[in-house]
C-alpha positions in Angstrom: -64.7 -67.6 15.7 -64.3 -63.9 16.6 -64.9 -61.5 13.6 -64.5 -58.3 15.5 -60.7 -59.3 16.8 -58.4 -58.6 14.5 -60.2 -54.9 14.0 -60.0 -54.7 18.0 -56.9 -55.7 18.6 -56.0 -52.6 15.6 -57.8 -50.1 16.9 -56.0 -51.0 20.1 -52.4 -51.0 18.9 -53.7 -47.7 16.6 -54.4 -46.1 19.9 -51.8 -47.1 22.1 -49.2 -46.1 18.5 -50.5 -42.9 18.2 -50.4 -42.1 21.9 -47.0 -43.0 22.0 -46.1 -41.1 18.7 -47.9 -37.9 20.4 -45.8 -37.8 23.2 -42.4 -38.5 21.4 -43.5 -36.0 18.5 -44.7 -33.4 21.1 -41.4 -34.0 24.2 -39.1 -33.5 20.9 -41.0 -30.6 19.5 -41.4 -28.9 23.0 -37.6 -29.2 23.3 -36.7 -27.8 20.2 -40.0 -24.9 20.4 -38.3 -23.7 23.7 -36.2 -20.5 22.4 -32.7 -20.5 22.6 -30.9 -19.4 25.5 -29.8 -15.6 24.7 -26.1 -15.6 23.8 -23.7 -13.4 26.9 -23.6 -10.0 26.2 -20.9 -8.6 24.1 -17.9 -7.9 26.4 -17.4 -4.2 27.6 -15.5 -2.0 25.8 -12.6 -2.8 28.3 -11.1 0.1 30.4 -10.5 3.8 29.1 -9.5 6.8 30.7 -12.1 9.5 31.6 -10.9 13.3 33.5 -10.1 13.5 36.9 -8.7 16.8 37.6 -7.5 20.0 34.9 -4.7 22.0 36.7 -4.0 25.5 36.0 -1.2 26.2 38.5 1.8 25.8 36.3 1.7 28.5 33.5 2.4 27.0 30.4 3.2 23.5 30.8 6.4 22.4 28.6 7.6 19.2 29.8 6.3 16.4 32.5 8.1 14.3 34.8 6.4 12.3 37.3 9.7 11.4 39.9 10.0 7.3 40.2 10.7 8.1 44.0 9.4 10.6 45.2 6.2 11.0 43.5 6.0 14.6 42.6 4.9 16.0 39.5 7.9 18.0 38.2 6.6 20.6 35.5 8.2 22.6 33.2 6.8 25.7 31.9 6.7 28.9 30.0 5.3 32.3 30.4 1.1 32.3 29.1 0.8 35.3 26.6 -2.5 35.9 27.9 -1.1 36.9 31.4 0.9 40.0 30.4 1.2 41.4 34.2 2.9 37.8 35.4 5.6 35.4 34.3 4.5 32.2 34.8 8.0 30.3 33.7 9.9 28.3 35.8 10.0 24.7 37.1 7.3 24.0 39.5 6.4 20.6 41.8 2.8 19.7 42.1 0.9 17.5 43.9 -0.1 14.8 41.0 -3.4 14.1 43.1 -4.8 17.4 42.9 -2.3 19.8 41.2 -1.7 21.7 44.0 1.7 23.6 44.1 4.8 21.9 46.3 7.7 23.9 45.3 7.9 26.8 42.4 11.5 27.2 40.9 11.7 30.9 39.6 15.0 31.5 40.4 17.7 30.4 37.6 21.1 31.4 36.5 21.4 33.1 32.9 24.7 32.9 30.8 27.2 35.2 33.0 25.5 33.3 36.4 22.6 35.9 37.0 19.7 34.7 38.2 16.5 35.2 36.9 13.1 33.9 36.5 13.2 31.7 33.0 11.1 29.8 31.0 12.1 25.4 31.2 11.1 24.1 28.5 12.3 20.2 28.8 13.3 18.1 31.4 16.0 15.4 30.7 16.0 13.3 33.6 15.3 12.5 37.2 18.0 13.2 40.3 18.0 10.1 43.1 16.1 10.6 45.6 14.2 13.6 44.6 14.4 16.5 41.6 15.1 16.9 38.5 17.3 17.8 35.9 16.6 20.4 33.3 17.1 22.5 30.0 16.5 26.3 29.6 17.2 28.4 26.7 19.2 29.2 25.2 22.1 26.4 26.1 21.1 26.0 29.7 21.5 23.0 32.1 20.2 23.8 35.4 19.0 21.3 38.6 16.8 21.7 41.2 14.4 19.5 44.0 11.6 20.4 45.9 12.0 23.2 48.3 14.7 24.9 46.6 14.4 28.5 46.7 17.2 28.7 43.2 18.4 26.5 40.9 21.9 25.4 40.4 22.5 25.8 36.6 25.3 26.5 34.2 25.6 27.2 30.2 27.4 24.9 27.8 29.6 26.5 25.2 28.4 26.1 21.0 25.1 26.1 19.1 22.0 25.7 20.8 21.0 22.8 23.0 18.1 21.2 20.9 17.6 18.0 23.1 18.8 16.9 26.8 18.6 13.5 28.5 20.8 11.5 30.9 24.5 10.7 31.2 26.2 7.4 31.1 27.6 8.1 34.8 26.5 10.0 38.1 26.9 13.8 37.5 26.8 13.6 33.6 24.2 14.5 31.3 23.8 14.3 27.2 23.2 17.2 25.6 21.8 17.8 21.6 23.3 20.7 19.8 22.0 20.0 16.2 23.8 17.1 14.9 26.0 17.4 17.7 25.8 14.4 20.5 28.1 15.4 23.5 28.4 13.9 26.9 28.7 16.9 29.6 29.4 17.9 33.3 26.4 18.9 34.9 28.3 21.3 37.1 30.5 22.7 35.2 29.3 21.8 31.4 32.5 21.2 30.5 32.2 18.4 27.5 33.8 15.0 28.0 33.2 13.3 24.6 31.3 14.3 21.5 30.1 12.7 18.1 29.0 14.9 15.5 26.3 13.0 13.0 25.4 13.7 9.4 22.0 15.6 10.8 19.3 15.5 13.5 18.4 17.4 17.2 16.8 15.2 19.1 17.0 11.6 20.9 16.4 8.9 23.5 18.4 6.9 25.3 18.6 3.4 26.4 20.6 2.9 29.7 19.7 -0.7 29.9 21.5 -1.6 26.2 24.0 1.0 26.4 22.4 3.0 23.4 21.5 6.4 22.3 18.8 6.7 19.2 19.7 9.7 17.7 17.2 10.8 15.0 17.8 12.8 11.8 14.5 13.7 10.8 14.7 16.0 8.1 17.3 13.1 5.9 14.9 10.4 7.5 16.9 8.5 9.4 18.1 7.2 12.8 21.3 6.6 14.2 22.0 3.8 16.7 24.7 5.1 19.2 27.1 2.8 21.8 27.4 5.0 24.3 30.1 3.2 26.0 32.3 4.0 22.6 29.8 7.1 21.2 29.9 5.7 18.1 27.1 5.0 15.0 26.8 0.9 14.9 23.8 1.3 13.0 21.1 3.1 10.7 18.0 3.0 10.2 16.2 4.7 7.3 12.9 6.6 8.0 9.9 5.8 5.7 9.6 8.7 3.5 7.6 12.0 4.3 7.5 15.8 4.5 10.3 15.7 7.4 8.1 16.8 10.2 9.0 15.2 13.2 7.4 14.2 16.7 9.6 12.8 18.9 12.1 10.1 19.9 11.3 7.6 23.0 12.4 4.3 24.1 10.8 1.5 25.8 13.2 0.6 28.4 11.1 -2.8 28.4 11.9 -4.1 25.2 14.2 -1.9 24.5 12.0 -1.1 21.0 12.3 2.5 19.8 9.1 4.7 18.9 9.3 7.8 16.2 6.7 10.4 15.9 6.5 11.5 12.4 4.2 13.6 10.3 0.5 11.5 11.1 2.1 8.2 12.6 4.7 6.9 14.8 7.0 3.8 13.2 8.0 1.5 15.9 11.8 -0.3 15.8 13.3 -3.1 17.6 16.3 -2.8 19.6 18.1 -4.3 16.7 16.3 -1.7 14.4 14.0 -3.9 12.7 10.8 -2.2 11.7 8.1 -3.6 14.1 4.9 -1.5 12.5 3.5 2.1 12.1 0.5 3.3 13.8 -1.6 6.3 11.7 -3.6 8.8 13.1 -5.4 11.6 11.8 -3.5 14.0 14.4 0.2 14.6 15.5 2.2 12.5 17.3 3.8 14.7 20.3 5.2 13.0 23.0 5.0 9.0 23.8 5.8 7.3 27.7 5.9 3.0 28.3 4.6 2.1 31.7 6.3 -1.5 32.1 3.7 -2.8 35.3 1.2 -3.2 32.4 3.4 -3.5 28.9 1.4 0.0 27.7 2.6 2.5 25.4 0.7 5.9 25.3 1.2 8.4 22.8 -0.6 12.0 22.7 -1.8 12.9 19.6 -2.3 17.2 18.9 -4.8 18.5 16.7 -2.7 21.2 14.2 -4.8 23.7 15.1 -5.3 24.8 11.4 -9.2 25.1 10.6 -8.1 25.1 7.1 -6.5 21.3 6.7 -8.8 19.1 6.4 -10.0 16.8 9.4 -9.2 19.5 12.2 -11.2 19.7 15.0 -9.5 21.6 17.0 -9.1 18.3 19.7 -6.7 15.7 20.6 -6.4 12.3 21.2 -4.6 9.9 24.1 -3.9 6.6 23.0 -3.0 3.2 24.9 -1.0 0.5 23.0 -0.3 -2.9 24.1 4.1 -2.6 23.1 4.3 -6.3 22.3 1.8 -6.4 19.7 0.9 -2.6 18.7 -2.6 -3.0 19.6 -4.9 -0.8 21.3 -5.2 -1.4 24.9 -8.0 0.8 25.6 -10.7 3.2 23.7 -8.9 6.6 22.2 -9.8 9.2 25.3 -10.6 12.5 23.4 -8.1 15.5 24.6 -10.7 18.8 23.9 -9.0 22.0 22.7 -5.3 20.2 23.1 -4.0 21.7 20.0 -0.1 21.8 18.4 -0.2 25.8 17.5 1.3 27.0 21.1 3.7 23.9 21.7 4.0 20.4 22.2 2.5 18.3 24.5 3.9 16.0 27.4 2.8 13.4 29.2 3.5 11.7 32.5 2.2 7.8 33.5 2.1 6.7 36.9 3.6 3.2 37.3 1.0 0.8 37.0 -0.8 3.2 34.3 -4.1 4.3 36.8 -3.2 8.0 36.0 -2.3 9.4 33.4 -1.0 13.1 32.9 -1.3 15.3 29.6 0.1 18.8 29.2 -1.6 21.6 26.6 0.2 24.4 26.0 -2.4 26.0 24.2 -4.9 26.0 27.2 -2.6 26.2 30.2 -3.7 23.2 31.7 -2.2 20.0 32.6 -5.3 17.2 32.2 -5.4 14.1 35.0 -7.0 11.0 33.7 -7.8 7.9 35.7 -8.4 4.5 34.4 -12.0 3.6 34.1 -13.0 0.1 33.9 -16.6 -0.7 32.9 -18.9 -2.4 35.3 -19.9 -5.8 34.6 -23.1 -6.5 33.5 -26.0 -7.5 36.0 -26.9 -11.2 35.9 -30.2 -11.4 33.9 -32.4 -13.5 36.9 -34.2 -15.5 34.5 -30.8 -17.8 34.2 -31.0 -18.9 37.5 -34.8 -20.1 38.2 -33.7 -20.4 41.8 -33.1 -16.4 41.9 -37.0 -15.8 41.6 -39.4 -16.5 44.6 -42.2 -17.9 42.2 -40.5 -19.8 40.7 -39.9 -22.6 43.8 -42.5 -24.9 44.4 -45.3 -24.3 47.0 -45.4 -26.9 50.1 -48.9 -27.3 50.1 -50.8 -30.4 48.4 -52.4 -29.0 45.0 -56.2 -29.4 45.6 -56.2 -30.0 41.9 -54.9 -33.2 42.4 -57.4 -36.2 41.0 -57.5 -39.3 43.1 -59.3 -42.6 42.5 -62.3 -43.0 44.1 -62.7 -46.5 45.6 -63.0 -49.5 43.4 -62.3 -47.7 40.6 -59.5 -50.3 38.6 -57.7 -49.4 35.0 -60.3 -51.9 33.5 -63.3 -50.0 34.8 -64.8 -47.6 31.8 -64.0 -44.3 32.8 -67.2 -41.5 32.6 -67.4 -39.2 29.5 -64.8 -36.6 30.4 -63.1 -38.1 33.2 -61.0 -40.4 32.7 -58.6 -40.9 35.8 -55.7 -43.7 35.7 -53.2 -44.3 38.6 -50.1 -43.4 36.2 -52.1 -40.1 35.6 -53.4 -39.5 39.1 -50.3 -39.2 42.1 -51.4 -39.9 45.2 -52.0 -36.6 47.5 -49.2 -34.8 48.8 -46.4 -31.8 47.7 -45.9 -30.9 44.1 -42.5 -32.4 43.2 -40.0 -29.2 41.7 -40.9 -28.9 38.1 -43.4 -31.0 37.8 -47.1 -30.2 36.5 -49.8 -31.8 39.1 -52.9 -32.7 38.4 -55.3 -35.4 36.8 -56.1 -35.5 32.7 -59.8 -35.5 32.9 -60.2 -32.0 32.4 -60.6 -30.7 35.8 -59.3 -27.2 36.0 -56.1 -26.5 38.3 -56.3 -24.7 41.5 -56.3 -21.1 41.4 -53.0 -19.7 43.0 -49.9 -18.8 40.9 -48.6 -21.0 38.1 -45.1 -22.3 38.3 -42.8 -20.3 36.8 -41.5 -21.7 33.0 -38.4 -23.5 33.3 -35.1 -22.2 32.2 -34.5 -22.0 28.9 -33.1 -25.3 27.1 -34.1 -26.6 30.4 -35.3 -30.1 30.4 -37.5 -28.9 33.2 -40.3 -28.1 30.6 -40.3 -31.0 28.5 -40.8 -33.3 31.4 -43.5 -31.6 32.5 -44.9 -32.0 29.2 -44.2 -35.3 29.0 -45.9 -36.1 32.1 -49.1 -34.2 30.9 -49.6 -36.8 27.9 -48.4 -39.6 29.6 -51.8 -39.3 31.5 -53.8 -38.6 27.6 -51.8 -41.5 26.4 -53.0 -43.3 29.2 -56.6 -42.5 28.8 -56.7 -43.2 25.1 -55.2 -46.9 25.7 -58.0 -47.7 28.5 -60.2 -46.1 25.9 -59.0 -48.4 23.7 -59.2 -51.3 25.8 -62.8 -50.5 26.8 -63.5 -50.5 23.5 -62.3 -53.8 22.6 -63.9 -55.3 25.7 -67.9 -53.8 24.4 -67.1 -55.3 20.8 -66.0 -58.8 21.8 -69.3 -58.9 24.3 -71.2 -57.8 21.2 -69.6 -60.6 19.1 -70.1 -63.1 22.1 -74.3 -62.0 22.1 -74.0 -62.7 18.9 -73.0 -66.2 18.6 -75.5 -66.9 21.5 -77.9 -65.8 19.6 -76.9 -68.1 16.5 -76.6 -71.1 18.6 -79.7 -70.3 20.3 -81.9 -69.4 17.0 -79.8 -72.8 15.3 -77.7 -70.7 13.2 
């Protein structure tokens, strides 16, 4: 008979239990105490536009054209009324990279064939090679390249030209006069066709489709024009406002028209469904598609009225992806670009790295450059690898406990020192992440600590682990030792019984 067993063998499987609980309790809780790995960094902005170069060596800048072949910056401008002892009008050629001037154009003929230095205030389209093709007032059509010391030019007969853009064949050119849309001879001006509409002066043209958008702004419409026939197949009613137009441009991507009116710009499909409207608190003034990329930018003018509300005197570039009417980049602010003195221009260089803005009111044509933000710097404490301290040191750890001889797991430990074989490794190198070292207490070697493990690392938790697997360990020869003193107590006891005759 052995009283004492059954509260033994208890206190043996309540000791070995709650051992085993600790370490499942305290691996799961280290786990889920470790902090969360930090969430990636919001994404940058993406890419904006940020000033390269202001030029001042073209008066006052009317019109861009930035020539598909030959890469110069064709400028049309007008006289600065700030500069009474010089004219600055004329067509000049710049250098896009730095604005210096190629070519200056000062020499045009007048209505009787005089020539004379004049103001160009649009340019319609761009001659092969090189050059450019160009509107003066008051019903002028003159051309001109780089180098040219005059400009060939000639006056067509009726109202004022209001808009110009190209012809349907070499040599030709199509010319606004109100609601007049003619086809013309750019060396002689004689007209070869004509339409007249119900109203409008200005449009775009869409050589790939065959189509002219003709745009009546003060009765709020637009006209769809075959130009093979010059006649209306379509039209398109405006959304309703105070009549103030912007301007008329077409995509030649997607063939999708864009209309600058009062504070927004109403986008149509070739087939002149309505797409959407972008708003702005400024004017729309001039629009250009750069098809590498799919962009549409559109320059936005200040009205230069302190009085209305909102006006800051500043305007504002902004990049549109044309399939969806999103933005493609962050709105670049245009300082001082204000609508009092004239209308903007713009210029894109294909593949949309540069951008060019005109502002009358200043004088200055403004060079932007694409900026795309730098990505952020790896934070080092994701990759435990990345940090010197954090790799393990080839040296044996003189902390490390081992048996002394004869010791066995059955052997009592001493108060304060208890030692097992699972909880004492042999001598030799720390493994990578794990903790070395006995349970008994003794303190670690000095020297740096590992570094902590990565977070949600599992790293961490083993090392944990490992730590009580060497207190569980302890505890459960505890327990055992403990058993083994009561049962020899119990045995002394029935000795004595025997002995004394019970």
């Amino acid at each position: 008979m052995k009283p004492h067993a059954p509260r033994a063998t208890g206190a043996l499987v309540f000791t070995t239990a709650t051992a085993a609980a600790l370490i499942v309790a305290v691996a799961a809780g280290g786990a889920g105490a470790e902090p969360a790995a930090p969430s990636p960094q919001a994404p940058p902005d993406g890419v904006t536009y940020r000033e390269a170069g202001r030029f001042t060596t073209a008066g006052k800048p009317r019109d861009l054209l930035l020539h598909p072949e030959s890469k110069n910056l064709y400028v049309g401008s007008d006289d600065l009324a700030d500069t009474a002892d010089v004219n600055e009008g004329g067509l000049y050629v710049l250098n896009p990279a730095d604005g210096s001037v190629r070519s200056t154009v000062i020499r045009i003929p007048g209505p009787t064939g005089t020539l004379g230095r004049r103001a160009v205030t649009r340019i319609g389209a761009a001659l092969p090679g090189d050059g450019v093709v160009f509107g003066y007032p008051l019903r002028g059509i003159g051309t001109a390249r780089t180098g040219d010391e005059a400009a060939a030019g000639v006056w067509v007969a009726g109202a004022t030209v209001t808009d110009l853009g190209p012809g349907t064949g070499p040599g030709t050119g199509l010319v606004a006069q109100g609601p007049v849309l003619a086809e013309v001879d750019l060396a002689t001006a004689a007209v070869r066709r004509s339409l007249t509409l119900e109203g409008g002066d200005s449009f775009a043209v869409d050589a790939a489709r065959k189509t002219v958008w003709f745009t009546d702004f003060a009765n709020r419409r637009l006209y769809k024009v075959d130009t093979e026939r010059l006649a209306v197949v379509a039209t398109v009613e405006l959304p309703a406002g105070e009549g103030f137009g912007g301007f008329t441009e077409v995509d030649p991507q997607t063939g999708a028209v864009w209309v600058g009116l009062d504070n927004s710009v109403v986008v149509y499909a070739a087939t002149g469904t309505r797409l959407g409207a972008l708003t702005g608190k400024d004017l729309p003034r001039a629009a250009r598609f750069d098809s590498a990329t799919g962009q549409a930018f559109v320059v936005w003018q200040d009205a230069g009225d302190p009085s209305l509300p909102g006006s800051d005197n500043d305007g504002t570039l902004t990049v549109y992806r044309s399939a969806d009417l999103t933005e493609a980049v962050r709105p670049v602010v245009l300082p001082g670009n204000q609508a009092q003195l004239g209308a903007a221009s713009l210029a894109v260089q294909p593949g949309a790295e540069v951008v060019l803005v005109s502002s009358p009111a200043q004088g200055t044509i403004t060079r932007l450059e694409r900026f795309v933000p730098p990505a952020p710097s790896p934070d080092p404490s994701a990759d435990p690898s990345a940090d010197p301290s954090s790799q393990p040191s080839p040296s044996p750890d003189p902390s490390v406990s081992v048996p002394s001889p004869g010791s066995s797991a059955g052997t009592t430990p001493g108060p304060g020192s208890a030692t097992s074989p699972a909880a004492s490794p042999a001598p030799g190198p720390a493994a990578a992440g794990a903790v070395v070292g006995g349970t008994g207490g003794q303190p670690p070697a000095a020297g740096p600590a590992p570094a902590p493990a990565p977070h949600g690392s599992l790293a961490s938790t083993g090392t944990t682990v490992l730590s009580l697997a060497g207190t569980a360990a302890a505890l459960t020869l505890a327990g055992w030792a403990l058993i083994r003193f009561r049962a020899g107590r119990s045995r002394s006891r029935s000795k004595s019984w025997v002995t004394n005759g019970g």
